[in-house]
C-alpha positions in Angstrom: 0.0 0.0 0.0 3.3 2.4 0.4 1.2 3.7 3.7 3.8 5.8 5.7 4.4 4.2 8.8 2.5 6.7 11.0 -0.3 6.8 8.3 -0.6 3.2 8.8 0.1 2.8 12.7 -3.2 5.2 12.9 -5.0 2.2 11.4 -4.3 -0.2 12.7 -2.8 -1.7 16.4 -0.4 -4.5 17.2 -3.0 -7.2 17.3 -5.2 -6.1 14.5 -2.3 -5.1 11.4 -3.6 -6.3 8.7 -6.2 -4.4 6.5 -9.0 -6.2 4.5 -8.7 -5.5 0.9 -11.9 -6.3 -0.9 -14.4 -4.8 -3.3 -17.5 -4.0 -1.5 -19.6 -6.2 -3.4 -21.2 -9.4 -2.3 -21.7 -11.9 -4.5 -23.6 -15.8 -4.0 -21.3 -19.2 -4.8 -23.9 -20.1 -7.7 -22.7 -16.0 -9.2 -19.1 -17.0 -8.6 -19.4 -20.3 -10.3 -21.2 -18.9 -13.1 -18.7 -16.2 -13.8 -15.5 -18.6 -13.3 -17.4 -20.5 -15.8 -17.9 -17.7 -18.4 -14.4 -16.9 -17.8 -13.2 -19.7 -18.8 -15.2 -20.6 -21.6 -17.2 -23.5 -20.0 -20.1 -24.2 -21.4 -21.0 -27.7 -19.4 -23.9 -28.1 -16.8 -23.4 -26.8 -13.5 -25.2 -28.1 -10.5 -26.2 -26.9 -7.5 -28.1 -29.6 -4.6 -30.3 -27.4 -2.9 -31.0 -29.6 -0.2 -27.4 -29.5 0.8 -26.6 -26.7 3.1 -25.1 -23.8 1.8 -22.9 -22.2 4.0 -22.2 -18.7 5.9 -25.6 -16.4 4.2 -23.2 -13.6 3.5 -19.1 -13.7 2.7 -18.9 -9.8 2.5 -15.4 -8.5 3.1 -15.6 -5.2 5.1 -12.9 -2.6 3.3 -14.3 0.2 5.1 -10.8 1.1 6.8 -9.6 0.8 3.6 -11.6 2.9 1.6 -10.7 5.7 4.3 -7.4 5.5 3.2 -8.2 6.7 -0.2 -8.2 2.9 -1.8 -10.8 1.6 -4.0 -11.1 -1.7 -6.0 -10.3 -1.0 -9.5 -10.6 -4.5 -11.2 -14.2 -6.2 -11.3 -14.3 -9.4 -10.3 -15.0 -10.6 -13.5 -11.7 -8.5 -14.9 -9.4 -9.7 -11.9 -10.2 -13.6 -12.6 -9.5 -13.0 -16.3 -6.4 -11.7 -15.7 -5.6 -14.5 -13.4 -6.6 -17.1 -16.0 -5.0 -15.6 -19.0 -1.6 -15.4 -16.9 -2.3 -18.7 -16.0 -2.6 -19.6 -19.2 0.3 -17.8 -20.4 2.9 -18.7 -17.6 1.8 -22.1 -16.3 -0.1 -24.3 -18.3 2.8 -26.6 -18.8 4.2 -26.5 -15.0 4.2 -30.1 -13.8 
């Protein structure tokens, strides 16, 4: 974050130093999987079992302290998984 060390010491104390970094926006697992999947160019079913259960409701990382800092997310979700696929892709593919 290049924070100056007082900057930073202001927010935050020894036993709480680190700082969520997130986007602000939730999203469900069956989003997620959907947009993995069009990232990837899957076009095979995808199931969800509803009668399984499904976890914590909500998965929202708080950037509030953050944001206050002057950060904001600047890649979508769907952008930032792109890139991460397509460097994949590019860089280790072949890695056994």
């Amino acid at each position: 974050m290049n924070l100056d060390k007082a900057t930073y010491s202001a927010h935050t104390s020894p036993m709480q130093s680190h700082i969520n970094v997130g986007s602000g926006v939730d999203i469900t697992i069956k989003e997620l999987a959907l947009t993995i999947a069009k990232v990837i160019g899957y076009e095979g079913a995808i199931e969800f079992d509803p009668t399984k259960p499904d976890g914590t409701p909500r998965k929202l990382m708080d950037s509030t302290r953050l944001n206050n800092l002057g950060w904001q997310a600047s890649v979508s979700l769907e952008e930032g998984l792109k890139l991460a696929y397509n460097d994949f892709l590019k860089n280790h593919i072949n890695f056994q």
